[in-house]
N, C-alpha and C positions, 0 to 999 in steps of 0.2 A: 277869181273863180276857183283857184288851184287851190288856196285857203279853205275855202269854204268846203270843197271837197276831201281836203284832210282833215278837218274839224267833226266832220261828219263820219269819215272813215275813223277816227281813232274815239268818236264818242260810241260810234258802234260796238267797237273791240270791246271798252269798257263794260258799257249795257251785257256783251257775253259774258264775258269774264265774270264780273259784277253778280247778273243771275245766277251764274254756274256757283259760285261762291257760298251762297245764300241758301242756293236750294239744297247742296252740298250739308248745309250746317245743321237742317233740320231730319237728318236722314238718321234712320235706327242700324245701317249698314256694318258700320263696325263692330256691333256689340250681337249681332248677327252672326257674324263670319265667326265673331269669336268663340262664340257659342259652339257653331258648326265644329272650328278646331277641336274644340274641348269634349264634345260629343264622341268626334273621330276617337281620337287621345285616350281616352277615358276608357279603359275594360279593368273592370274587377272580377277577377279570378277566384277561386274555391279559397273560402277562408276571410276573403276581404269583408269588412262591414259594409251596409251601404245604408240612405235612407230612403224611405216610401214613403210619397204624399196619398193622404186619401181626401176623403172628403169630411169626416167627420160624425157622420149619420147616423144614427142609432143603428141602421140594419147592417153596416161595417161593422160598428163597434162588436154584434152581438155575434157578428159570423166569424170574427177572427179573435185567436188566444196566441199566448205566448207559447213557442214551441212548435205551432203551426208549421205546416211547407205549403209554400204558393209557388207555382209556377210562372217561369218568365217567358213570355213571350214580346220577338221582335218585327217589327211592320215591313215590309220588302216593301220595294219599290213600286210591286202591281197590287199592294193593299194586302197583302196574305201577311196571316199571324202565323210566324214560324216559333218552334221551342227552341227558346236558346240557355235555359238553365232552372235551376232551384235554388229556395233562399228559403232558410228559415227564419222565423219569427223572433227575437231576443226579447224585447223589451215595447214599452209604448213608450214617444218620446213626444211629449207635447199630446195637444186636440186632435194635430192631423197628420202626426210622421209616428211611420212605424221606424225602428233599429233593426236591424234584418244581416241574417250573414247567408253568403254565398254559400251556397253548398252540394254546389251541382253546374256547369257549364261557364261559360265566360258574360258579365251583366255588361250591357254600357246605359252609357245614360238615356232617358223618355224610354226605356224600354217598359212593358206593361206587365205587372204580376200579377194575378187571377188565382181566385180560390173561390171554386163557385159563381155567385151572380157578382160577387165583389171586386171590383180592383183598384189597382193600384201605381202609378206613374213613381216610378225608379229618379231621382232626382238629384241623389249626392255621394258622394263617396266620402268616409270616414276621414282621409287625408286632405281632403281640401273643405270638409268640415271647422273643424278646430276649435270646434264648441262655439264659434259665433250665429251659425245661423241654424241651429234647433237649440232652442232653449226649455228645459223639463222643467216644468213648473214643480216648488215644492210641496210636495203633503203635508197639511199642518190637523 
């Protein structure tokens, strides 16, 4: 009887253990948190480059020019858009990222830039760029 009841108590353990393992492996958690760090971490200052995803849309393309100033706005915690800076406009880089420099308050990153009906998702800083992930297509 004592067998059978340890046999039982350590396939249980397993079965926990086991699951927790498993469920563990399919989780988006770390790449999350990372995120989060890098979110926190991450302020570009007056001066710094940074990129802007848009969407691509003709009514984007036509509302915004090089030299432009869009403003940044940041989401608090009760949903309120606060003003956290200026950027202006340098260059187009690709379909959907603008090149943009700081030129007014402190950016971090998902912050939102607004020019008009248009905006914009704040995405990357120049320094953790490195030319791999905006790529400008060439003019031919």
């Amino acid at each position: 009887m004592k067998k059978i009841v340890k046999f039982f108590t350590v396939l249980a353990l397993l079965f926990i253990i086991g699951a927790s393992l498993v469920a563990h492996a399919a989780t988006y958690f770390p790449f999350e948190e990372e995120h989060r760090k890098l979110k926190e971490k991450t302020i570009m200052k007056v001066g710094s480059i940074v990129y802007v995803f848009h969407s691509g849309t003709p009514d984007v393309k036509n509302a915004i020019a090089v030299n432009d100033t869009l403003t940044v706005y940041r989401e608090s915690p009760s949903c309120d858009m606060k003003e956290v800076g200026k950027i202006k406009v340098l260059s187009c880089a690709g379909e959907n990222y603008l090149k943009v420099e700081v030129i007014e308050g402190e950016i971090k990153l998902n912050d939102i830039a607004r020019k008009g009906p248009v905006s914009f998702l704040v995405i990357l800083s120049e320094d953790r760029c490195k030319g791999a992930a905006i790529i400008v297509p060439k003019n031919e």
